[in-house]
ROVEXMAR-527673 format. One record per residue (C-alpha): x, y, z; residue in three letters. Coordinates in nm, 4 decimals. Each point is the difference from the previous one (the first is absolute). Layout:
# residues N
         px         py         pz   res
          X          Y          Z   ala
...
//
This chain:
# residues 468
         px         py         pz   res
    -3.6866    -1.1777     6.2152   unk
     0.0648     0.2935    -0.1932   unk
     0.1185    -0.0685    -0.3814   unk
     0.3635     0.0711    -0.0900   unk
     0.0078     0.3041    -0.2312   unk
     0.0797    -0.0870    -0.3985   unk
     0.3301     0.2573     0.0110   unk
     0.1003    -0.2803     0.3083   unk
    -0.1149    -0.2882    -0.1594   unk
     0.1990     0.0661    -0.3447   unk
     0.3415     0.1525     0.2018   unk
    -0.0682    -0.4117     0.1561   unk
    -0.0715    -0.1323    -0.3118   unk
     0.3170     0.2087    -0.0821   unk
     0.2842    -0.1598     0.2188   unk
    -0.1698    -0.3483    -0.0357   unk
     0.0617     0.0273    -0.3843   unk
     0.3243     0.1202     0.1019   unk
     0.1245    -0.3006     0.1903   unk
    -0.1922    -0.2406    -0.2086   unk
     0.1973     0.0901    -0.3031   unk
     0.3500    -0.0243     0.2062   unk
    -0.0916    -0.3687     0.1142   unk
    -0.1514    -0.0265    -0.3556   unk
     0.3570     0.0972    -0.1521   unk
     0.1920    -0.1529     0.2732   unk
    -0.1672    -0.3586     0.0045   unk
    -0.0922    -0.0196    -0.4132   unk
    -0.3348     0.0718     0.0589   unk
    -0.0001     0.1614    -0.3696   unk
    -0.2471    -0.1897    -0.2309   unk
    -0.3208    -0.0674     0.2655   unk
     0.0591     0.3958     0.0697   unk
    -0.0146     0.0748    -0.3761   unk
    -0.2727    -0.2723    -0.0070   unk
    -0.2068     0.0650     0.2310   unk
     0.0611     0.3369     0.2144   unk
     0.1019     0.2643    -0.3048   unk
    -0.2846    -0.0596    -0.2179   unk
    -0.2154     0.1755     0.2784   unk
     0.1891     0.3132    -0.0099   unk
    -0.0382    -0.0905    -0.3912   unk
    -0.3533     0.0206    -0.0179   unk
    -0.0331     0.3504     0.2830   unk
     0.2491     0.1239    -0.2748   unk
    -0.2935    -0.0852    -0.2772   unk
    -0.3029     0.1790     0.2150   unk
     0.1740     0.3321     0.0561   unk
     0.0714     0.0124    -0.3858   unk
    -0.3797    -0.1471    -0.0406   unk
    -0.1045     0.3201     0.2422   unk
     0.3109     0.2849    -0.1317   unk
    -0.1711     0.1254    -0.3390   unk
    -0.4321     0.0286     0.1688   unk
     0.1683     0.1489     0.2937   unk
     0.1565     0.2452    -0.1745   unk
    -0.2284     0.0700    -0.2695   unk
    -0.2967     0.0886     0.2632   unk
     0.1944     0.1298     0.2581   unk
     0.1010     0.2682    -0.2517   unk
    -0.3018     0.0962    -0.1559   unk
    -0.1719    -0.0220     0.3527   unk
     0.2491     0.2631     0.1129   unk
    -0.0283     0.1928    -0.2679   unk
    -0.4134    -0.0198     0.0448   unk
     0.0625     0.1247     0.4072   unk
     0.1703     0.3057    -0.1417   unk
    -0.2485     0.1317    -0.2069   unk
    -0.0440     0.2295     0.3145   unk
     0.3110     0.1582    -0.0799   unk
    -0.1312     0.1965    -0.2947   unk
    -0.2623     0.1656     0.2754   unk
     0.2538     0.1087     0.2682   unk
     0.2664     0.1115    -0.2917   unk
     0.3147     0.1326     0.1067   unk
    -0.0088    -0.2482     0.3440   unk
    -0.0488    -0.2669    -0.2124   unk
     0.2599     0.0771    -0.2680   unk
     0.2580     0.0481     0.2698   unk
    -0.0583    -0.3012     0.2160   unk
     0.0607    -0.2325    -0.3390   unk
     0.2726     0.2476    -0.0616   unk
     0.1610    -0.0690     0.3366   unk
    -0.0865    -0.3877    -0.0052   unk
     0.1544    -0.0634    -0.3447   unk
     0.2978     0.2230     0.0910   unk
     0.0675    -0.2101     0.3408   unk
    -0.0273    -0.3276    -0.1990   unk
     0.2440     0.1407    -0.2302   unk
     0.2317     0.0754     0.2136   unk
    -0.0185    -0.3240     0.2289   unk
     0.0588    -0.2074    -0.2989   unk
     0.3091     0.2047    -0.1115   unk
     0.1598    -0.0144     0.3803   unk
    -0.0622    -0.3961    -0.0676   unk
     0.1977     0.0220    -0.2902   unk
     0.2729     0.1816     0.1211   unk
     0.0799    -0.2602     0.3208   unk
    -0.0618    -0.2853    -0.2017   unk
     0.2699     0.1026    -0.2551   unk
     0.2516     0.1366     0.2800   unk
    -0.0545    -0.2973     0.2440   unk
    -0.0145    -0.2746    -0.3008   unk
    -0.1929    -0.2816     0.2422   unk
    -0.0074    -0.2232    -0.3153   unk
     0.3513     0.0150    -0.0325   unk
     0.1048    -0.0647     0.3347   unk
    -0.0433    -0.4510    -0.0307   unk
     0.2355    -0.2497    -0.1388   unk
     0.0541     0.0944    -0.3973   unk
    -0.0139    -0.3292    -0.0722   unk
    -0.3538    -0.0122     0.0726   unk
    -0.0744     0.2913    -0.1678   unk
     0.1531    -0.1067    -0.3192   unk
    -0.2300    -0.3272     0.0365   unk
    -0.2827     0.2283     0.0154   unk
     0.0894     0.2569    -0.2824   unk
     0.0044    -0.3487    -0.1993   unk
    -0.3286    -0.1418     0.1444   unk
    -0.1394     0.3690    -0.0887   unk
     0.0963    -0.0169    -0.3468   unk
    -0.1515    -0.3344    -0.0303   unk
    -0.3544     0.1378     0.1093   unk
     0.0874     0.2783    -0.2611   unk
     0.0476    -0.2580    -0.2747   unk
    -0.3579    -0.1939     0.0789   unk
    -0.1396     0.3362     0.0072   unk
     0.0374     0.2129    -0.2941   unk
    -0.2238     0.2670     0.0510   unk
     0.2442     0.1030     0.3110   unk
     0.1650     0.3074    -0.1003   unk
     0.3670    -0.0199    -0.0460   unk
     0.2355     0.1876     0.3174   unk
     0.3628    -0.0330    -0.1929   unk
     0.2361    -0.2387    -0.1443   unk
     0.0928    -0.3379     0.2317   unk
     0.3094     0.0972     0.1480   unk
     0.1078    -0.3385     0.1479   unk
     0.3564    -0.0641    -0.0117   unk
     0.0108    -0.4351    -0.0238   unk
     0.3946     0.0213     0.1871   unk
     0.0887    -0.3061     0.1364   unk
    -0.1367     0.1460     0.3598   unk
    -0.3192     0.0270    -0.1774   unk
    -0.0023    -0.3015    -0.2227   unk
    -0.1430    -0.2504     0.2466   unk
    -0.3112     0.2234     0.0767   unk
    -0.0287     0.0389    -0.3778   unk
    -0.0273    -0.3348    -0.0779   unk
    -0.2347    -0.1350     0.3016   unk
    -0.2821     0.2721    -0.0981   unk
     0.0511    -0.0948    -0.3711   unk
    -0.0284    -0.3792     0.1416   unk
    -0.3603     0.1340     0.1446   unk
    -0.0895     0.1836    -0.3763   unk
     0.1375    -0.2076    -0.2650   unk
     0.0660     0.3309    -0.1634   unk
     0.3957     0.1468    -0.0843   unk
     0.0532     0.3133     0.1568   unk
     0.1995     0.1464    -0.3630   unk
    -0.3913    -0.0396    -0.1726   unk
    -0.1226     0.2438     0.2916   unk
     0.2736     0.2668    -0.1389   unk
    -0.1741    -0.0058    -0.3547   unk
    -0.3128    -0.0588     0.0653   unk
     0.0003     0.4296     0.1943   unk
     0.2126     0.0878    -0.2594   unk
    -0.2987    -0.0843    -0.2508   unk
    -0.2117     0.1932     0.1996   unk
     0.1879     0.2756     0.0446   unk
     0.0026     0.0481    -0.3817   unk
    -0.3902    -0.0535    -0.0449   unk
     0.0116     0.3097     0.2770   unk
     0.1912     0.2047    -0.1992   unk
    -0.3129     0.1324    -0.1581   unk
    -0.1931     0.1311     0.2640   unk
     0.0163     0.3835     0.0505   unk
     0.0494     0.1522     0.2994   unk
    -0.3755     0.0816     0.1125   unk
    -0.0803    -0.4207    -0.0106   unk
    -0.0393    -0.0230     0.3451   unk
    -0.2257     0.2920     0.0208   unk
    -0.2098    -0.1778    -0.2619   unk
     0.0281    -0.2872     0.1901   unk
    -0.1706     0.0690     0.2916   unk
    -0.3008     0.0755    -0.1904   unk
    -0.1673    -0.3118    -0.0650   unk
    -0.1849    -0.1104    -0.3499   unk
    -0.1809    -0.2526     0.1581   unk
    -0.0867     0.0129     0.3758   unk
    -0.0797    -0.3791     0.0176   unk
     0.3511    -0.0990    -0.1461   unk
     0.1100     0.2458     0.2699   unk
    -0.1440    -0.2122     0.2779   unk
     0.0881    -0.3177    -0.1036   unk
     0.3466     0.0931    -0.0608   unk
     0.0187     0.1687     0.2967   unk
     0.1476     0.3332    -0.1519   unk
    -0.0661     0.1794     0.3004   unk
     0.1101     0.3302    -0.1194   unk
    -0.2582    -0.0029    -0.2687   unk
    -0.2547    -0.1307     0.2522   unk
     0.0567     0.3227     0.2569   unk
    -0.0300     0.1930    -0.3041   unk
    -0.3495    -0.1289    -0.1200   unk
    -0.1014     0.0025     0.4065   unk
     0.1175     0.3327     0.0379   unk
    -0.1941     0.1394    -0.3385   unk
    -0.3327    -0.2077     0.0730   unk
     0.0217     0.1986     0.3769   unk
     0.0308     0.3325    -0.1299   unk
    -0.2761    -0.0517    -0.3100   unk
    -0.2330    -0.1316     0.2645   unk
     0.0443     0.3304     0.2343   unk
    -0.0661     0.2408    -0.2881   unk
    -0.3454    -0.2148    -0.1334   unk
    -0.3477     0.0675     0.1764   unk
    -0.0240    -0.1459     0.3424   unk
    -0.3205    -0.1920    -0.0913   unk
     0.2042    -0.2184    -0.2788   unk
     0.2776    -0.0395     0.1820   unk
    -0.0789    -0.1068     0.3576   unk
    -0.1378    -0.3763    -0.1007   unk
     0.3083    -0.0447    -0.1754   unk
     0.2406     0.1396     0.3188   unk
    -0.2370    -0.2048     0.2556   unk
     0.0859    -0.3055    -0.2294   unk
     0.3862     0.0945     0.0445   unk
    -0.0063     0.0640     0.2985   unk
    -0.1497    -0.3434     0.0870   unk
     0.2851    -0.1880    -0.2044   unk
     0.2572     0.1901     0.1744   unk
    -0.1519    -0.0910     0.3444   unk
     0.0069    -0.3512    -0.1648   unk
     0.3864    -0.0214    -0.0703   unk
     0.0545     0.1942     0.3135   unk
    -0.1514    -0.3097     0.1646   unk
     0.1226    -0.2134    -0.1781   unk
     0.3777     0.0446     0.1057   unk
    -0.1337     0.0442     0.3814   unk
    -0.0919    -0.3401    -0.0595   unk
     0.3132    -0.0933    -0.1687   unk
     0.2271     0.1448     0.2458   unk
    -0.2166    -0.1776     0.2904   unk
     0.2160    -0.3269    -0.1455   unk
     0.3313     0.2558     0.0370   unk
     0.1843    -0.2098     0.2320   unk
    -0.0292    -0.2911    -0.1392   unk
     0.0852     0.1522    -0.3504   unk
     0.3181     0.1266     0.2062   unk
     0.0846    -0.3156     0.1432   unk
     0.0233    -0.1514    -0.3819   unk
     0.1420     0.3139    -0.1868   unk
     0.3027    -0.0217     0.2799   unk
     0.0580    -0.3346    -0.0292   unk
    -0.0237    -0.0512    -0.3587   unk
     0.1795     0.2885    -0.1424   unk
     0.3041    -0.0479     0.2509   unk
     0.0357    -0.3915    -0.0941   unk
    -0.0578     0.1100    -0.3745   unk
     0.2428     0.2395     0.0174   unk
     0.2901    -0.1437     0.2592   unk
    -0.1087    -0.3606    -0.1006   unk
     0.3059    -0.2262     0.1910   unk
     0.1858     0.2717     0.0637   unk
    -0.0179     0.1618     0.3613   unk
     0.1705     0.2780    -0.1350   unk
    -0.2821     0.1418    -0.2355   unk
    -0.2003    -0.0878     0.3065   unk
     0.1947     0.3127     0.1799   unk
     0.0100     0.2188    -0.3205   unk
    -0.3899     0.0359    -0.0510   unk
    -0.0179     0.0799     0.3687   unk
     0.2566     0.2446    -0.0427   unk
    -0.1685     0.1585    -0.3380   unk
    -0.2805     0.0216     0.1917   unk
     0.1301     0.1793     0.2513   unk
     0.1430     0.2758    -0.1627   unk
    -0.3128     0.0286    -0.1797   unk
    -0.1668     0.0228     0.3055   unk
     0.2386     0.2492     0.1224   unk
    -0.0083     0.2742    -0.2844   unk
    -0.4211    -0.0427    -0.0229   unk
     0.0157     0.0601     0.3821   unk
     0.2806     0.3079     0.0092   unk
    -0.1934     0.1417    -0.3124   unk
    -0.3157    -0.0322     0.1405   unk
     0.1759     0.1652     0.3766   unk
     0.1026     0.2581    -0.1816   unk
    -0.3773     0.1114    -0.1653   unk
    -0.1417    -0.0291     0.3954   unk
     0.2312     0.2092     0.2112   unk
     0.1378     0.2144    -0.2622   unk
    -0.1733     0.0927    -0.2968   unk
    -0.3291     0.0302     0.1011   unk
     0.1075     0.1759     0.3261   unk
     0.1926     0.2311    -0.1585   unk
    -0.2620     0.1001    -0.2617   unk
    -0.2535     0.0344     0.2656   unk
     0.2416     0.2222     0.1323   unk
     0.0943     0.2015    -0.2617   unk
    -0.3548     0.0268    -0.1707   unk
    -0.2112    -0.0448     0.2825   unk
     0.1887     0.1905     0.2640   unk
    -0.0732    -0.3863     0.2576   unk
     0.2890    -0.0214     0.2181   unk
     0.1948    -0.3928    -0.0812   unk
    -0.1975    -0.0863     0.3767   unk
    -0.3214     0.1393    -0.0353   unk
    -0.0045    -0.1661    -0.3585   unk
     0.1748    -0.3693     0.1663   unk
    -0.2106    -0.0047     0.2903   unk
    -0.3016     0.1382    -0.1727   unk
    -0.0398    -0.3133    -0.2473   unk
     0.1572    -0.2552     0.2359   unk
    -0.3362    -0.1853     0.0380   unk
    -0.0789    -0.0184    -0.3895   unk
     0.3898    -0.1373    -0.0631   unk
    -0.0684    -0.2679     0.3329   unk
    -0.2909    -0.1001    -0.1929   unk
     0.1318     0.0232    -0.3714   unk
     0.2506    -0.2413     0.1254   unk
    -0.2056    -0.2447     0.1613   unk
    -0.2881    -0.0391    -0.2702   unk
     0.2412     0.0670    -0.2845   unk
    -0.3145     0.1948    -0.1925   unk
    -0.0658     0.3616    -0.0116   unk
    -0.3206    -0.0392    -0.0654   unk
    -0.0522    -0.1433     0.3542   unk
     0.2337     0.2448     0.1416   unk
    -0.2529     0.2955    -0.1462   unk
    -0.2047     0.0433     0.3085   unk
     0.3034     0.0458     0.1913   unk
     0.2216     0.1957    -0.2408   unk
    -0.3243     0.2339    -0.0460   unk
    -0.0538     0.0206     0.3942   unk
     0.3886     0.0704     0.0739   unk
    -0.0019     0.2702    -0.2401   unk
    -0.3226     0.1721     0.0864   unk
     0.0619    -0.0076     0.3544   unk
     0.3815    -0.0213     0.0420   unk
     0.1719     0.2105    -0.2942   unk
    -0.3372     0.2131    -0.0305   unk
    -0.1001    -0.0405    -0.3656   unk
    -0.3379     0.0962    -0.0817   unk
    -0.2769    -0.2456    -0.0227   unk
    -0.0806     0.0711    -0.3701   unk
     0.3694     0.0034    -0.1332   unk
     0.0337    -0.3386     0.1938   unk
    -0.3197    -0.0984    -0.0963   unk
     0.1849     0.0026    -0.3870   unk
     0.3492    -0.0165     0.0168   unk
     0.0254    -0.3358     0.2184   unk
    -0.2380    -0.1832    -0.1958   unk
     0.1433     0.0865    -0.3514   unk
     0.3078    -0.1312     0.1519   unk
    -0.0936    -0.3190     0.1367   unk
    -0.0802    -0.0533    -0.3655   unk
     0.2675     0.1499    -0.2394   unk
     0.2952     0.1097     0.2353   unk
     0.2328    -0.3194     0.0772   unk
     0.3653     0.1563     0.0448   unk
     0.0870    -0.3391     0.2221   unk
    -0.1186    -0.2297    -0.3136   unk
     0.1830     0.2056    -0.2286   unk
     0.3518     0.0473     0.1753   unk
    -0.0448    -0.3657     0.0408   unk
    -0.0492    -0.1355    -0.3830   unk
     0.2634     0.2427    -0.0981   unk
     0.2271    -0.1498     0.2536   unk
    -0.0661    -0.3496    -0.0388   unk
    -0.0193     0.0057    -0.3991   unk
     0.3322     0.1081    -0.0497   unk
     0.1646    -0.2465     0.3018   unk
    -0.1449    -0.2719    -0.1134   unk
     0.1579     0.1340    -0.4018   unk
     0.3300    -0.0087     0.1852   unk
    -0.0266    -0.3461     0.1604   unk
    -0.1030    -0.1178    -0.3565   unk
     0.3212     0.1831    -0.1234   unk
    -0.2038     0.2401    -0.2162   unk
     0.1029     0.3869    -0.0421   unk
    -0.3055     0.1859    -0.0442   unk
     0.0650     0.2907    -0.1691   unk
    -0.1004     0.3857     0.0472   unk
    -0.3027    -0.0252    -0.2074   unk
    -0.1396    -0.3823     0.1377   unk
    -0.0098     0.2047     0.3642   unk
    -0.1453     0.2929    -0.1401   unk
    -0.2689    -0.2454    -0.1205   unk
     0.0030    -0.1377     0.3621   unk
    -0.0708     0.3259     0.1434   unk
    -0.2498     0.0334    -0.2251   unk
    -0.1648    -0.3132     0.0208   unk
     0.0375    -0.0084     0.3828   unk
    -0.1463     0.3339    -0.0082   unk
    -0.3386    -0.1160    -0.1798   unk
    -0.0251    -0.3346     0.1781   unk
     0.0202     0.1723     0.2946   unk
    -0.3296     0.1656    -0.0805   unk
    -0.1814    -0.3029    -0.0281   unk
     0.1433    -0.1638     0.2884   unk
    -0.2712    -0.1180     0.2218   unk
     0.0367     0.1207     0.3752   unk
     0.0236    -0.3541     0.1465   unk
     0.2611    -0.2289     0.0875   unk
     0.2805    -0.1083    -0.2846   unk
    -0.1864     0.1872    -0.2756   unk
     0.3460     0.1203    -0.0803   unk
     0.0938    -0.3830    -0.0421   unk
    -0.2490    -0.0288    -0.2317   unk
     0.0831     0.3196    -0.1947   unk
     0.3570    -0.1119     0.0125   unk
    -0.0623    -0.1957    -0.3082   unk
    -0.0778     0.2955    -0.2138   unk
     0.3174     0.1940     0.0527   unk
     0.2093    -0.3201    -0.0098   unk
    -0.1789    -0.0692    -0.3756   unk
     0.0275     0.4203    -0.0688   unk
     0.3853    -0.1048    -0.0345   unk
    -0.0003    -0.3285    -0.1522   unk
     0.0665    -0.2110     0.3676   unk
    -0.1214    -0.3152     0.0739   unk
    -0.2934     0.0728     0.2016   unk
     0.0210    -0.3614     0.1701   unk
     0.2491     0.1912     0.1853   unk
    -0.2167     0.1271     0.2323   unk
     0.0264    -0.3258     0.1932   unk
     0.4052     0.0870     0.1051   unk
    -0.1696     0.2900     0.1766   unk
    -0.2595    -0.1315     0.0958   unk
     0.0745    -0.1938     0.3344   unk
     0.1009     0.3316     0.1821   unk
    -0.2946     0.2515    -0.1936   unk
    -0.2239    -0.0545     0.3172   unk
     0.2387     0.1880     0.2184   unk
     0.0652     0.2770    -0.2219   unk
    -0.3340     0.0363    -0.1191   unk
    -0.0794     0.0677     0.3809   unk
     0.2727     0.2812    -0.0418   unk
    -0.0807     0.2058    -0.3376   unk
    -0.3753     0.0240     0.1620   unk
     0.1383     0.1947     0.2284   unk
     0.1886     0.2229    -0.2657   unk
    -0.3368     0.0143    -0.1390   unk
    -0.2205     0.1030     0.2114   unk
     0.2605     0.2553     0.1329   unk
     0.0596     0.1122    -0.3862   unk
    -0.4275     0.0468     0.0407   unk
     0.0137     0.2349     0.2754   unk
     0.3199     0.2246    -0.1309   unk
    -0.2476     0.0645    -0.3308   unk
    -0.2823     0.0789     0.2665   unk
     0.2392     0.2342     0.2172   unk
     0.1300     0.1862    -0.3339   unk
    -0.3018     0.0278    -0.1683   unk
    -0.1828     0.1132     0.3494   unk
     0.2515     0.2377     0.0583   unk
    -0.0097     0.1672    -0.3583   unk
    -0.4213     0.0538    -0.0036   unk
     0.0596     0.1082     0.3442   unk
    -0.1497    -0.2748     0.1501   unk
     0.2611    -0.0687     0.2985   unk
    -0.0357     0.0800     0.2662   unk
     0.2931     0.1224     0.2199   unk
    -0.0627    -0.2088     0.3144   unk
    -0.2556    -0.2724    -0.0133   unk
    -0.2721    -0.0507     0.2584   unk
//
């Protein structure tokens, strides 16, 4: 009998986590699930942070070794990056925008979001080298006073201490010029980097080892890329193997975070749902918006592809992006749909497409912009300007690093959630429904991948006007 495929198995694992936690919640199932179920979705947590900062710090430089082409084909190369980082850019701002005019996050029960802006600040206190957001802005009314005083039952800690303890802060800040977080991302020590997972300063060293090692003599530097590129296959593996366990890891992430978080009360039960939901929703309209619009409209524009030669053309690759949920097994397909269907040139195809399946994730991006700042406003936590400038920023680099395969953009999740100061244990709120969409930003992916082909086809004159 033919095996279920993993996107099935996990939407199963899915709805069986689902009603699990409702009977959990309903029949005071609480402790054995907290026991016994959660600290599997505890420990999946654990191996993606175990695999985040490798991943990332040899899928980088092993992108940035695969470009040293670049330098030989010049003003092709210059533009296709140009293009790709321009595209990311832009997907990651249109995330923004829907996230902050749709407010998913803010659309539960504010009681439980007040609960969780406490619960938040609590992680803050046991971690000081979080960077501070703003002032707690809890107002302990007498609506309020009962959720006060059951998470300060769980800490032991009075909420008035939390108050002066960022006010402290705030004044040892004071000192720091304007150009610190420039100086930040440069790390003094890249093995302090690592271990404290300061993943800007980690894409930083990646991205300056990649280039050093393009401009030295092949001879010296091709052990050292042949060693990278072997530890990057490694880690690559690695969270195949990981994500072979995904809907089991599903099952207990479900169940455990709903009971944690709705514990007796039905009512949460329906709230996380909802949260997740409207989560859902935005990542999905956002993501809608890249596939039939954007691109399609830049491919007209630019290209001079009509919105149905340009659909139909790539229809295979997007069938495929969405079933594998990896570009990089999508390639053969993206490459054959637009060599044959949207008549690109075999050696612009030959270039663009693969570069992309390596730096050009617009679905990851729009994503992590998206689901960083809902999961701020469940948490009751106003990022400001800057913190999503740093998003878009952060986003925009761990996008390059992403590896083409399935929930890489889980894993990378935890880098733009630390970028702003987030819990990054957060991930497992989204995490329950990230198999679905991940099948979904592939798609804006790969179709991203052959808009950069079209455009870059079209300007070396390289398209041609009806394909064979």
């Amino acid at each position: 009998m033919k095996k279920l495929a993993l996107h099935w198995q996990v939407i199963i694992g899915l709805i069986l986590g689902t009603i699990y936690a409702f009977l959990a919640v309903k029949f005071g199932w609480n402790k054995f699930t907290l026991d016994y179920i959660k600290p599997f979705g505890d420990i999946f947590i654990n191996l993606l942070k175990m695999i985040a900062v490798p991943l990332v710090l040899f899928s980088v430089i092993s992108g940035i070794i695969s470009l040293q082409d670049v330098t030989k084909l010049g003003r092709m190369g210059l533009k296709t990056l140009a293009i790709y980082l321009i595209t990311t850019l832009f997907a990651v701002s249109l995330g923004l925008a829907l996230v902050n005019l749709l407010k998913p996050g803010q659309l539960v029960d504010e009681d439980m979001r007040i609960e969780n802006r406490i619960e938040y600040e609590l992680w803050k206190d046991a971690n000081p080298q979080v960077m501070d957001l703003d002032e707690i802005c809890l107002s302990c009314d007498e609506a309020n006073a009962e959720i006060v005083e059951r998470v300060k039952a769980k800490s032991g800690e009075p909420v008035n201490a939390w108050v002066q303890d960022k006010m402290e802060k705030r004044d040892r800040q004071k000192g720091t010029g304007p150009l610190q977080p420039l100086v930040d991302v440069v790390p003094s020590n890249i093995f302090k980097a690592l271990v404290n997972m300061s993943m800007l300063q980690v894409i930083f060293f990646a991205i300056f080892f990649g280039i050093v090692m393009v401009l030295i003599p092949k001879d010296k530097s091709e052990p050292v890329a042949k060693l990278i590129d072997g530890l990057n296959e490694i880690f690559i593996r690695m969270v195949w193997v990981v994500m072979k366990a995904m809907p089991v890891f599903v099952f207990a992430l479900m169940a455990g975070q709903i009971v944690k978080a709705a514990g007796s009360d039905p009512k949460k039960f329906v709230e996380i749902l909802a949260f997740l939901g409207w989560y859902s929703l935005v990542v999905v309209i956002g993501l809608g918006i890249m596939i039939f619009i954007v691109y399609p409209l830049v491919a007209r524009t630019f290209a001079g592809l009509s919105f149905k030669r340009f659909l139909s053309g790539i229809r295979d690759a997007q069938v495929t992006a969405f079933s594998t949920s990896s570009s990089v097994a999508t390639l053969p397909v993206t490459m054959d749909c637009i060599e044959n269907k949207i008549g690109v040139s075999k050696p612009v195809t030959s270039f663009v497409l693969p570069i992309g399946a390596t730096v050009n994730m617009d679905g990851t991006s729009l994503y992590q912009a998206v689901a960083v700042v809902a999961m701020a406003q469940y948490h009751m936590i106003d990022l400001s300007i800057g913190q999503q400038l740093v998003i878009v920023l952060t986003a925009t680099l761990a996008s390059i690093g992403a590896a083409a395969i399935p929930s890489a953009g889980l894993v990378l999740m935890i880098i733009v959630l630390e970028s702003v100061g987030l819990n990054p244990l957060w991930i497992a709120i989204i995490f329950p429904v990230d198999r679905i969409l991940d099948m979904c930003r592939t798609v804006v992916n790969v179709t991203g991948d052959a808009t950069v082909a079209s455009l870059v086809a079209k300007s070396e004159g390289e398209l041609n006007a009806e394909p064979e």
